[in-house]
Residue, then its C-alpha position, 0 to 999 in steps of 0.5 A: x500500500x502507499x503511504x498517501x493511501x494508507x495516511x487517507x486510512x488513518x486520517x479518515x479513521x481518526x475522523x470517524x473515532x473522533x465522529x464516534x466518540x464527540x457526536x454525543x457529547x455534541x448533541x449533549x452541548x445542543x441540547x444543553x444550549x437550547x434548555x439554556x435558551x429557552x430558560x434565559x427566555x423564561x427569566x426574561x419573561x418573569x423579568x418583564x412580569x415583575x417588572x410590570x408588578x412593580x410599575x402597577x404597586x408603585x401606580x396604585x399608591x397614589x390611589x391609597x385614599x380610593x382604596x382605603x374606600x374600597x376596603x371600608x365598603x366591604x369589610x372584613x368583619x362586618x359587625x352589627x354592633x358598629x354597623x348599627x352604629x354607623x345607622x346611627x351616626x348618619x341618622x343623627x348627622x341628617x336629623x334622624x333618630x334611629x328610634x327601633x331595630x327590627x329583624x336581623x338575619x346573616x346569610x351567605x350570598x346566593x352568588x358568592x358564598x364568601x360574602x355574607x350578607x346583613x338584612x336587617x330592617x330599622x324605624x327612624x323618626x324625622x321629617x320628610x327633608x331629612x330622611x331624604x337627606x338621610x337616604x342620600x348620605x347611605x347611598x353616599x357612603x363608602x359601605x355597601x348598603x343597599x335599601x330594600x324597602x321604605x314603608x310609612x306606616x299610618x298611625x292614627x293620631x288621636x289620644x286615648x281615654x281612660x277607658x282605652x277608647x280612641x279619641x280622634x281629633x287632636x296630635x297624639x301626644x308626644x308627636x310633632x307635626x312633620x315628624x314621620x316615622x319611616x320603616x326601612x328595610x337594607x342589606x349590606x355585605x361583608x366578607 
């Protein structure tokens, strides 16, 4: 054999080893720089996302008195006691006195159970003026208070004898002319 031929063997011989034995750990290297690809992808993506996280908390403090708001319409831990008396507190800003509680029920809502909802009904006592007045300052307020129903009962006036007969004729004694009592019926949410 000549040794061009025989130096062609060997070079091609040493090729084909070498093909043999760096063919795996090539495809390995390809494999390894697509994972690396796809995860530098990855990272970017969470990058831009957290990015956008940031941009949007940053925006949303200068909403903190609207979300404060927010939060206080539907809150937490809706307590009848303090929602009796923020009733209260609006009756007597408008001129209302919040004279009876009636019934009270806690249920779940039929939508969404997680939010319970507080029907209760209440009788205040003022004059036309400022119950309207009073209407407009619940459906103002920051708390989620929905009125059901308004009923105005009638009340004979008059006064009673000693023999437990009405009188009729005259105001009854302890009300003033103008001064109404209204029956209101509300629901409100909490979480």
């Amino acid at each position: 054999m000549s040794k061009g031929l025989v130096s062609i063997v060997i070079f091609l011989s040493i090729i084909a080893v070498g093909m043999v034995a760096v063919w795996p750990a090539y495809q390995t290297m390809q494999e390894s720089l697509g994972a690396l690809k796809s995860k530098e992808i990855e990272l970017e993506t969470k990058g831009a996302y957290y990015d956008n996280i940031n941009a949007l908390y940053k925006e949303s403090e200068n909403y903190a008195n609207e979300l404060a708001k927010v939060n206080s319409a539907i809150p937490e831990k809706n307590s009848v006691a303090s929602l009796f008396q923020f009733v209260q507190q609006i009756g007597s800003e408008n001129g209302m006195v919040l004279k009876d509680i009636g019934a009270l029920a806690v249920s779940s809502s039929v939508d969404k159970p997680r939010i319970k909802e507080i029907r209760f009904d209440f009788t205040v006592l003022g004059d036309y003026l400022a119950f309207r007045n009073f209407l407009t300052a619940l459906e103002k307020s920051s708390r989620l208070i929905d009125v059901e129903s308004i009923s105005i009962p009638q009340e004979k006036i008059g006064s009673t004898s000693k023999d437990g007969e009405l009188i009729t004729g005259g105001p009854s004694s302890g009300s003033e002319p103008g001064v109404f009592p209204f029956n209101v019926k509300v629901i409100t949410r909490s979480y």
